[in-house]
C-alpha positions as CSV (number, residue, x, y, z in Angstrom):
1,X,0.0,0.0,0.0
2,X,1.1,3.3,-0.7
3,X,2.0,6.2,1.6
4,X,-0.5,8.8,2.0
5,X,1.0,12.0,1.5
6,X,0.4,15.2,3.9
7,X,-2.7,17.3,3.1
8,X,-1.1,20.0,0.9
9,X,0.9,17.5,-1.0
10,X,-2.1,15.7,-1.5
11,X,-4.1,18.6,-2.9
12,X,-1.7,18.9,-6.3
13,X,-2.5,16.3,-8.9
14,X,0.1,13.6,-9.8
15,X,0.4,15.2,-13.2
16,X,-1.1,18.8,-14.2
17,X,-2.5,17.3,-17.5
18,X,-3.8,20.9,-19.0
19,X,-0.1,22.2,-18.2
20,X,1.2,18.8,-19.9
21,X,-0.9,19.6,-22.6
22,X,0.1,23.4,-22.6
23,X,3.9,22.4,-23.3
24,X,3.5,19.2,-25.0
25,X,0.6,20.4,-27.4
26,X,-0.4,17.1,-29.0
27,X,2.7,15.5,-29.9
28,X,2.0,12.8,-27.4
29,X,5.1,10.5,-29.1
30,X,7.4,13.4,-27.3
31,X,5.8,13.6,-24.1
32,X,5.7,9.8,-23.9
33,X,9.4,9.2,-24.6
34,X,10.2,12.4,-22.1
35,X,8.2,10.3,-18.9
36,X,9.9,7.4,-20.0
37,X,13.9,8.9,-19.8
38,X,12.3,10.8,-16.8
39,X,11.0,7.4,-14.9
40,X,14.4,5.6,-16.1
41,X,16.9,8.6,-14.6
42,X,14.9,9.4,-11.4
43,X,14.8,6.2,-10.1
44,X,18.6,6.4,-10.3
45,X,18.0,9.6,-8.5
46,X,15.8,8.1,-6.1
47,X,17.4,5.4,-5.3
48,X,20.7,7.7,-4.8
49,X,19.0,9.8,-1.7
50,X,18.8,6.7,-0.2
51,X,22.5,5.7,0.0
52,X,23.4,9.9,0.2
53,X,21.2,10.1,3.6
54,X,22.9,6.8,4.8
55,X,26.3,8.5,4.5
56,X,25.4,11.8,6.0
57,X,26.4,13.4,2.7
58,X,23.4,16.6,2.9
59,X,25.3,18.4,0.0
60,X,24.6,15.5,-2.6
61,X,21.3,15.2,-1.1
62,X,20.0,18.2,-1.5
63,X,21.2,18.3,-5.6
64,X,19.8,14.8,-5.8
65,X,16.0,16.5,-4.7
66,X,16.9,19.6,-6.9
67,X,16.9,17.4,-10.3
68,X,14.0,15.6,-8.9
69,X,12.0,19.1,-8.2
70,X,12.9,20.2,-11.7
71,X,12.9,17.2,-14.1
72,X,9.2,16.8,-12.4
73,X,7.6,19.7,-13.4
74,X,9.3,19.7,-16.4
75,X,6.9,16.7,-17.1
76,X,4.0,18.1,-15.2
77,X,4.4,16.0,-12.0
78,X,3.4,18.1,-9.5
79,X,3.0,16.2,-6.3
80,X,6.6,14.8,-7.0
81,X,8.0,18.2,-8.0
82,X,6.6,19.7,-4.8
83,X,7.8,16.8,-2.0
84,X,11.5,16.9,-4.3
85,X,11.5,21.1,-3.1
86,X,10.9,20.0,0.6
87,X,13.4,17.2,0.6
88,X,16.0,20.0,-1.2
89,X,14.9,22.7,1.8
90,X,15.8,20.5,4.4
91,X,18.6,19.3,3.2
92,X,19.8,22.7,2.5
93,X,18.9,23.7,6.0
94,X,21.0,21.2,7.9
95,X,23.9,21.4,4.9
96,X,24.2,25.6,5.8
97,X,23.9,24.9,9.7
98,X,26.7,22.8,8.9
99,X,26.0,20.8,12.1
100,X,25.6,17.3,13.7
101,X,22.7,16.0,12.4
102,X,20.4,14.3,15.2
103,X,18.3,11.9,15.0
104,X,15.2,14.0,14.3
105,X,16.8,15.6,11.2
106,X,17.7,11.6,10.0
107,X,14.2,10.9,10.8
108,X,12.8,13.5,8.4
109,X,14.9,13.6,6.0
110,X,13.8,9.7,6.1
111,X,10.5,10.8,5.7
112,X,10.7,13.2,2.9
113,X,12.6,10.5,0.8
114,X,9.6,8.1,1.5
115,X,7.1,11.0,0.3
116,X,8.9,11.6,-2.7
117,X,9.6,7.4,-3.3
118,X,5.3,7.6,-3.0
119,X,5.2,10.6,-5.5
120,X,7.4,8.7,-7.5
121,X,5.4,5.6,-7.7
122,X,2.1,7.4,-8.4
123,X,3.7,9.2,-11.7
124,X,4.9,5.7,-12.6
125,X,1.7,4.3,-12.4
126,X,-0.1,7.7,-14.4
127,X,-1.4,6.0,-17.6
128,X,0.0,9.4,-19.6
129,X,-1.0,8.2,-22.9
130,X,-4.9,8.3,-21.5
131,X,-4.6,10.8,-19.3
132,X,-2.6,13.6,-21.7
């Protein structure tokens, strides 16, 4: 079962189809193989928060949830695009404080991956070629 996200994250669609539409127009053979390359990278992405969290390393963390905040709203994918800016601001925040981390900044940083693994999932499973 998947996550449920918090309120406000849950309030933005998975994928803004009219803005899809807006910069996609019809060509749907361009927007198709765009999600695919995106799915394919940023699960390399994804997957690299993981191991970047693991080792403490906030600095690579926070650039992996910048490409995931921009290469989602590039294809529309607002939910992810929006839990990828938190990750990024809170790994920012503790990167700039340049401190200890504790365990309540591992713990949400844990939890911000998770959201954005759940985004993540929900765009995979967006049947774009229905939907767009």
């Amino acid at each position: 079962m998947m996550e449920v996200l918090p309120a406000h994250l849950e309030a933005l669609p998975v994928v803004d189809t009219d803005e899809a539409q807006r910069q996609f127009g019809m060509d749907t053979d361009i927007l198709f193989k765009l999600v695919q390359h995106f799915l394919k990278s940023s699960a390399v992405v994804i997957e690299d928060m993981t191991i970047c969290l693991r080792e403490g390393d906030y600095t690579a963390l926070a650039r992996d949830a910048h490409k995931i905040k921009g290469s989602a709203l590039y294809v529309a994918a607002k939910q992810l695009s929006a839990c990828g800016a938190a990750l990024e601001k809170h790994a920012k925040a503790a990167e700039q404080e340049n401190r200890s981390l504790d365990r309540t900044d591992l713990e949400r940083a844990d939890q911000l991956i998770a959201q954005v693994q759940t985004a993540f999932e929900r765009v995979k499973q967006f049947n774009f070629s229905s939907e767009v």
